[in-house]
C-alpha positions in Angstrom: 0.0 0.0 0.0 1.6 3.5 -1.1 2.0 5.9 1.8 0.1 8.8 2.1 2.3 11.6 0.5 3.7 14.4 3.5 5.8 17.2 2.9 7.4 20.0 5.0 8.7 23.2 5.1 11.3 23.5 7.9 12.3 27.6 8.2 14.8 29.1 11.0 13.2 31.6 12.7 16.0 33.7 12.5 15.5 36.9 10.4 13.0 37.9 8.5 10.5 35.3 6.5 12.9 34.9 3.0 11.6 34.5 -0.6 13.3 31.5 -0.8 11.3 30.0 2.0 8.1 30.9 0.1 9.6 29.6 -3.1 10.1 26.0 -1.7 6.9 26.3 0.7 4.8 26.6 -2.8 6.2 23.3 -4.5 5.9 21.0 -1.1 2.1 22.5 -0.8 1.2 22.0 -4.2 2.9 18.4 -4.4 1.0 17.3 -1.1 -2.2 18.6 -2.3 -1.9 16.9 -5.9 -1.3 13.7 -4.3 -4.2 14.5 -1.5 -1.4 14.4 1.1 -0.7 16.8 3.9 1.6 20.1 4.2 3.5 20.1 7.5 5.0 23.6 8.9 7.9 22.5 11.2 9.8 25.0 12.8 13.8 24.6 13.2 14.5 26.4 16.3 17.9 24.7 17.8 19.7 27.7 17.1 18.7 29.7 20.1 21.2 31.9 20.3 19.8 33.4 17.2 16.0 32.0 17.5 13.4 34.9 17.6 10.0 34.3 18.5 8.8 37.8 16.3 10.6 35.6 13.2 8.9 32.9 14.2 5.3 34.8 13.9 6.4 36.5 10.7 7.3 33.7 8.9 3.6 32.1 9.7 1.8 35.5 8.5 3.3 36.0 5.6 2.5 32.5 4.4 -0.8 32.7 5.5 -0.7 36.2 3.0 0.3 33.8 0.4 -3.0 31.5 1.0 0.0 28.8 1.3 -1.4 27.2 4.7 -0.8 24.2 6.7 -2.3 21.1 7.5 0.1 20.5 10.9 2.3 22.9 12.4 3.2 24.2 15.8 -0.1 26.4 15.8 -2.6 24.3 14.6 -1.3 21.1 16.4 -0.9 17.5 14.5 -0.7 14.0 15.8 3.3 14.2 15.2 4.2 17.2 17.6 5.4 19.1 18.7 6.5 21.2 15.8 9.3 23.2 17.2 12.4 21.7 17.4 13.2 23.3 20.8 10.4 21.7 22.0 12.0 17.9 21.4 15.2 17.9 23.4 14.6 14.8 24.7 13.3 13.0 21.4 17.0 13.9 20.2 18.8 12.8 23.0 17.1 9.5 23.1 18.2 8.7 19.6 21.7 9.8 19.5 21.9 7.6 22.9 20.4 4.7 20.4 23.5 5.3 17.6 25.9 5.1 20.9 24.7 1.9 21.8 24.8 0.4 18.3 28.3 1.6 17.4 27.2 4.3 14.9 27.8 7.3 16.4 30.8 7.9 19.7 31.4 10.6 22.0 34.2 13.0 21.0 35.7 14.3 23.8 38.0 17.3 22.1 38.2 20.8 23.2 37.4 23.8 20.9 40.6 24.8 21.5 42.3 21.5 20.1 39.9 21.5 17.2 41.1 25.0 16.5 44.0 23.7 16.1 43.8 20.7 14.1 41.9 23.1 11.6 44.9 25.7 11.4 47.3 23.0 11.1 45.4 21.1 8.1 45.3 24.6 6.6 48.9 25.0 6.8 49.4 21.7 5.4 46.9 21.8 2.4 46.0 18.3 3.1 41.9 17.2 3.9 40.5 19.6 6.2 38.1 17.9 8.7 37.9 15.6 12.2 40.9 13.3 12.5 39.2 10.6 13.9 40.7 11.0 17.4 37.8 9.9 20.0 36.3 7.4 17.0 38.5 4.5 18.4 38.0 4.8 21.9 36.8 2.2 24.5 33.0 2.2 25.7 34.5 1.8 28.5 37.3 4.7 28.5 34.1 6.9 27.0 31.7 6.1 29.4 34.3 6.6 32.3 34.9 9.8 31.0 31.6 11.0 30.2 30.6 9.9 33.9 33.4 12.2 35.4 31.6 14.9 33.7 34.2 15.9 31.0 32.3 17.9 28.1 31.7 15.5 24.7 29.6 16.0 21.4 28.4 13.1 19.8 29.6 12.4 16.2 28.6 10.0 13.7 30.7 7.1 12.2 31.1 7.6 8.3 32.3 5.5 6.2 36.2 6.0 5.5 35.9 5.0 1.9 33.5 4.4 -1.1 31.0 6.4 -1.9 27.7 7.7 -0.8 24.9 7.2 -3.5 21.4 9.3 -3.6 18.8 9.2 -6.1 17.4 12.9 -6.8 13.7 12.7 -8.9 15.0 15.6 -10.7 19.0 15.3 -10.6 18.9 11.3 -11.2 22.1 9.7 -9.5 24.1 12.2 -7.2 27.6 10.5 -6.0 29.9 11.5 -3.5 32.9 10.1 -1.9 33.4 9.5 1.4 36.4 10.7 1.8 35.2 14.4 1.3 33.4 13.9 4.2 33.6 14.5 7.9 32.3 12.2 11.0 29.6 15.0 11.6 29.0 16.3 15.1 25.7 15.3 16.0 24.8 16.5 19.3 26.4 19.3 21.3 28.3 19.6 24.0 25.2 21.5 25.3 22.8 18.4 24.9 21.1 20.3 21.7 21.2 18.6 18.1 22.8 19.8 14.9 20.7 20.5 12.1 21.6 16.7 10.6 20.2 15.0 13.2 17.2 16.6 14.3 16.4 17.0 10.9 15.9 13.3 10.1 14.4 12.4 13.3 11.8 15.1 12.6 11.3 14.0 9.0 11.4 10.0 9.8 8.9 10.5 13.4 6.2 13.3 11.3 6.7 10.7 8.3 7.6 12.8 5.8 7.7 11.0 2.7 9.0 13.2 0.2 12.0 16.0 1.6 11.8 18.9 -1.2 14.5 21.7 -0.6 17.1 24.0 -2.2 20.3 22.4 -3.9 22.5 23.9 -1.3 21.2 21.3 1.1 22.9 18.4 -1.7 25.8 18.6 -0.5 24.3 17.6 3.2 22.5 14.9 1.9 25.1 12.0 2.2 24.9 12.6 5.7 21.3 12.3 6.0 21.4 9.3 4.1 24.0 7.5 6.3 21.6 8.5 9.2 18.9 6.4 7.9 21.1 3.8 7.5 22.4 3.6 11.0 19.2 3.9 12.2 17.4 1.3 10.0 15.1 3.4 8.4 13.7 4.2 4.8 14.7 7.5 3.2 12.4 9.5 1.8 12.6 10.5 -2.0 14.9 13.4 -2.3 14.2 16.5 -4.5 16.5 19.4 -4.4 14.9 22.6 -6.4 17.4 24.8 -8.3 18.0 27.9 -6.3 16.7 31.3 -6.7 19.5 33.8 -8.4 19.9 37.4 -8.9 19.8 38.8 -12.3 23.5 39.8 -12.4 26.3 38.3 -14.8 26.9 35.0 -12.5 23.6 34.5 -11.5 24.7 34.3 -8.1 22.5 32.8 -5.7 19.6 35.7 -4.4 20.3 37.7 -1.8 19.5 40.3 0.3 22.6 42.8 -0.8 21.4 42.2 -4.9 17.8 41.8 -4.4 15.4 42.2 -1.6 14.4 38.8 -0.2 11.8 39.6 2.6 8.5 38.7 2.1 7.2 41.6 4.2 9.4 44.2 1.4 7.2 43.0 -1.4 3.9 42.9 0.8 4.9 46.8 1.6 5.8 47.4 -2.0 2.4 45.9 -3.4 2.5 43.5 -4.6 -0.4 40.9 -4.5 -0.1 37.6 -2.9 -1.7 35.8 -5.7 0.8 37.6 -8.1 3.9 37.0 -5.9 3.1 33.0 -5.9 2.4 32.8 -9.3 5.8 34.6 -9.7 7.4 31.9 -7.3 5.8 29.5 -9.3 7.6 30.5 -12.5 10.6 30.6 -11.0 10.8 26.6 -11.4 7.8 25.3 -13.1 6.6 25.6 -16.5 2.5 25.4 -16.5 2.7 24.7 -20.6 1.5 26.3 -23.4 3.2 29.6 -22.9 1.1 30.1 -20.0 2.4 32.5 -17.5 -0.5 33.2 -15.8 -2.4 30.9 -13.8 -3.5 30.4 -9.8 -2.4 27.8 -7.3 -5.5 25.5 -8.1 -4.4 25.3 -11.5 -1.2 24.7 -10.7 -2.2 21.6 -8.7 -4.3 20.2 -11.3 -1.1 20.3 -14.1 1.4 19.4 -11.3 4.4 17.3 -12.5 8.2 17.4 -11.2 8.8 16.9 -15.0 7.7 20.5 -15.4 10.2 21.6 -13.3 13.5 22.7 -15.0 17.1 22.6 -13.2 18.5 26.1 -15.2 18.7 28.8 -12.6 15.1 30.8 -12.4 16.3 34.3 -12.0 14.4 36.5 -10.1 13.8 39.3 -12.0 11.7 42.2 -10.7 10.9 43.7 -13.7 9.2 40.4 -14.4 6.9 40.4 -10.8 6.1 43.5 -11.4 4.5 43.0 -14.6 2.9 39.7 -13.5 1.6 41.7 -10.8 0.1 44.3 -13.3 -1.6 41.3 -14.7 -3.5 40.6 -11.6 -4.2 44.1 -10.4 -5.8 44.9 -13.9 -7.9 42.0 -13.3 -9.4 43.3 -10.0 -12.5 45.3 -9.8 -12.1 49.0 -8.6 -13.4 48.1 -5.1 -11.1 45.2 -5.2 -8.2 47.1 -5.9 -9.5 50.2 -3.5 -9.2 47.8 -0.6 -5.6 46.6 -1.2 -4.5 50.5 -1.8 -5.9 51.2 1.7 -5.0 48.0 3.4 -1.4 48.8 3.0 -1.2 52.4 3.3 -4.1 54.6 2.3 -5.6 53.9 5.9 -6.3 56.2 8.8 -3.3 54.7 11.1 -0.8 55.2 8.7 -2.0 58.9 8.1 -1.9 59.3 12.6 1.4 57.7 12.6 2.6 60.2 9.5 0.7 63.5 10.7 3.0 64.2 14.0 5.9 63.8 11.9 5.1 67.0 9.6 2.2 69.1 11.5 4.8 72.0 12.5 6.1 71.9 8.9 2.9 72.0 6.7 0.7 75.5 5.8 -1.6 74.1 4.3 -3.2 70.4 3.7 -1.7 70.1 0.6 2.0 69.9 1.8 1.0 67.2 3.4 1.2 65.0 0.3 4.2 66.8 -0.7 6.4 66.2 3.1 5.1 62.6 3.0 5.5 61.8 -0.3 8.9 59.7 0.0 6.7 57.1 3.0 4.2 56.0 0.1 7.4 55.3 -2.2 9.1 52.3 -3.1 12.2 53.3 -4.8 13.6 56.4 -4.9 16.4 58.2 -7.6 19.0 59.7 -6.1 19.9 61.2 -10.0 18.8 64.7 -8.4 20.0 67.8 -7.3 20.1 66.5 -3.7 22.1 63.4 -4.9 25.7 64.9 -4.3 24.3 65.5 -0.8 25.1 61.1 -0.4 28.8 62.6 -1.0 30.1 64.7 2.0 33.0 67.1 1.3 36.5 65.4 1.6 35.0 62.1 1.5 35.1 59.6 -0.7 32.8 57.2 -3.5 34.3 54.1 -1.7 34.0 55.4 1.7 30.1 56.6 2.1 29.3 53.8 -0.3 30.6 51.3 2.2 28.9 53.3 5.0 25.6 53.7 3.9 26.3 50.0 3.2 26.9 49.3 6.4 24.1 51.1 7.9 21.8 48.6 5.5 23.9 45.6 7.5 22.9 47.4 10.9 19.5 47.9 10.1 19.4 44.1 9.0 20.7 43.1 12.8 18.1 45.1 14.6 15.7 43.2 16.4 13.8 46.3 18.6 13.3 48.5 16.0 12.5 51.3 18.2 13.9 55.5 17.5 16.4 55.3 20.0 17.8 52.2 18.8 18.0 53.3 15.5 20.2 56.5 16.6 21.8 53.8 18.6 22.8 51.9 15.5 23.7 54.7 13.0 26.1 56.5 15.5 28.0 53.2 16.2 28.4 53.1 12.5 29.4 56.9 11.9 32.1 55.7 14.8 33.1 52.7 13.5 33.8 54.4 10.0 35.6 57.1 11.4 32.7 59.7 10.4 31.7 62.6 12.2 27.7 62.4 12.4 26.7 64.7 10.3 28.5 62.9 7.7 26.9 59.8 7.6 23.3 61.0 8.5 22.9 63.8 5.8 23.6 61.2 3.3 21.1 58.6 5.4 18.6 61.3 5.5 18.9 61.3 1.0 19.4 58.1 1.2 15.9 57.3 2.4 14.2 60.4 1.7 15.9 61.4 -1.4 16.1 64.9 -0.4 18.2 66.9 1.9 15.2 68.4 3.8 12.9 65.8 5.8 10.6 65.3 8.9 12.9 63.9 11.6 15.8 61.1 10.8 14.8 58.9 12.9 11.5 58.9 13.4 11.2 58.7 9.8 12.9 56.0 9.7 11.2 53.6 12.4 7.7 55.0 10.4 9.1 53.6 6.8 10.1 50.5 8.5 13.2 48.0 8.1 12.5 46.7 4.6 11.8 49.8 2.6 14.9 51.2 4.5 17.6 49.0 4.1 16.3 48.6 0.4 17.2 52.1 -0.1 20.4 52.3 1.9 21.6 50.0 -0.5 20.3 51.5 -3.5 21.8 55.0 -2.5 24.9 53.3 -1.7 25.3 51.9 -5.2 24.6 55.1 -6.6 26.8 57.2 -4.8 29.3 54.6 -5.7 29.2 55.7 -9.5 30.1 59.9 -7.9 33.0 61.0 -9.2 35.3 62.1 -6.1 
């Protein structure tokens, strides 16, 4: 009897919810409900050092805005919970414990510090880079002895020292890889919580996940996962790695956030519609036939084949969403596309939050449109008479250009984005690049304005909010790259 098809999506709460995560989201939905199966949000929290509960809830909205919901998750419950890897400490514990016993897996009891070492010394050497098997040999005894005296250990698993590690990819065909490339991976932590290796294929083998659809960047993991089955006796599930998203740049380089924007919440706050943005997502990899370009998620479930799918890299284009989504907003009726306009912006709470901002600045209610103009913007040109002003005097291209860069990179680490932690940030970075203030937040205030004369920095920054900000920090620091000094 054929096993009910599950699929998962398995995010990080750690930033903000990515494109990408939408983008391979889409094609384990749409598989699962071609085949009748179930869609299973599971969320990878084991990195809580960097684990943010506010991700966390971001990454479920704005895949609820895409209509691409769940059928078990860790707010809606499921017979296979819990769905937060944080939450199963002890299901992890309990089965690296089970690869101690049967010889797959030993404790390594090496210090940071030697491993450190080993690494600089294989560097040096320009030999194979990677553990050198020094606790794999040890007694049960001798381990036990010293794991009972309380000296720290991870647990690592026993590769094979030679051969080769075989995986059938639906889409890639046979995928082979030595062994020797590979390292005995470190399985639990010293601090009792799992890598990603393992508690990913517990997760996927105890929620029954029968088909594991991800990025290509995860192939190179996959000989691991697949010597994890094997020590633990199970059957893998079919493998399917999706070709990556990449910018539109000479090398196609893989999307990210410094070529492209990749949060979902930027192209929510730039409008674009959900229905557009998935049908985007769904070009990106899929081919509906017959030149069609423009076609809903039902439709995309009845047509649904991985032989649709191509392996060249989809590039993700803007000019392209943008015109898919002109597609879909020409199709809505007027009081259709009235409520969107106000849902984002046109709205009373938008107009409170703007008003104190400009009230002592405006004489009349007209200049209200004009002083606010730049909040209702996506993209601003800095091609103006106030573009110099991203230039101070005595400064250079390559200077403010890697400033106002690195204002983008603080604004991306801000979790509390709050006024005074925004000043916070921007004078740390006017004092890391040796800066006086004014000099890095004149060309800020351009930068995000696009004129020299604004309502307040900061508050006009926390009112525009991260996305469009850092969106145009970057932008303004490739422009004011191209100044002649």
């Amino acid at each position: 009897m054929t096993k009910p098809v599950r699929t998962r999506i398995a995010p990080s709460p750690t930033g903000d919810p990515h494109v990408g995560t939408a983008y391979i989201a889409l094609f384990n939905y749409v598989f699962a409900k071609k085949h009748g199966g179930s869609f299973i949000l599971r969320i990878e929290d084991t990195d809580q050092a960097r684990a943010r509960s506010d991700s966390e809830g971001a990454i479920m909205k704005s895949l609820h805005w895409l209509g691409l919901s769940w059928d078990e998750g860790p707010d809606v419950g499921g017979p296979k919970g819990p769905y937060r890897q944080s939450e199963r400490q002890t299901i992890y514990q309990e089965h690296a414990q089970i690869l101690l016993d049967r010889g797959e897996a030993y404790r390594c009891f090496c210090t940071p510090e030697r491993l450190g070492i080993l690494r600089e010394e294989q560097r040096q050497a320009k030999g194979r880079m990677g553990y050198d098997y020094r606790c794999r040999d040890l007694s049960s005894q001798e381990s036990d002895r010293r794991a009972q005296e309380g000296e720290p250990f991870t647990i690592r698993l026993k590769m094979p020292k030679e051969g080769f590690s075989l995986m059938t990819d639906l889409l890639r065909g046979e995928v082979r890889r030595s062994y020797e490339e590979l390292d005995d991976q470190v399985l639990l932590k010293s601090d009792g919580f799992p890598t990603y290796h393992l508690a990913n294929v517990v997760d996927d083998h105890l929620m029954e996940i029968t088909h594991v659809i991800r990025a290509e960047e995860w192939i190179p993991s996959t000989p691991k996962h697949i010597r994890l089955y094997e020590a633990f006796g199970w059957e893998a599930p079919v493998w399917i790695h999706m070709p990556l998203l990449r910018n539109p740049d000479k090398n196609k380089s893989k999307i990210s956030k410094r070529k492209n924007p990749v949060s979902l919440l930027f192209y929510k706050e730039a409008g674009i519609l959900p229905s557009a943005l998935v049908n985007f997502l769904a070009l990106m990899g899929f081919s509906f036939g017959e030149d069609v370009e423009k076609f809903t998620v039902e439709q995309m479930i009845e047509v649904f084949s991985f032989e649709k799918v191509s392996l060249g890299g989809p590039v993700f284009d803007l000019d392209k969403l943008n015109w898919i989504n002109g597609l879909y907003m020409r199709d809505l009726s007027e009081e259709a596309l009235l409520a969107e306009m106000e849902a984002i912006w046109l709205n009373r709470a938008y107009f409170a939050k703007l008003l104190p901002l400009v009230q002592n600045r405006i004489k009349n209610l007209n200049d209200f449109i004009d002083q606010t103009a730049f909040f209702f913007n996506v993209e601003l040109s800095y091609d103006t008479p106030d573009g110099p002003l991203l230039l101070p005097k005595n400064r250079t291209p390559k200077e403010m250009g890697e400033a106002l860069t690195e204002a983008a990179e603080a604004m991306d680490r801000m979790e509390s984005w709050t006024i005074e932690a925004i000043e916070a940030a921007l004078r740390t970075v006017a004092e890391e690049k040796n800066l006086k203030v004014k000099e890095l937040f004149m060309p800020v205030r351009v930068a995000i304005s696009g004129k020299k004369a604004s309502p307040p920095l900061f508050e006009s920054i926390e009112a525009l909010g991260k996305e469009r900000v850092r969106f145009r920090l970057r932008k303004a620091a490739e422009y004011v790259k191209t100044l002649q000094s």
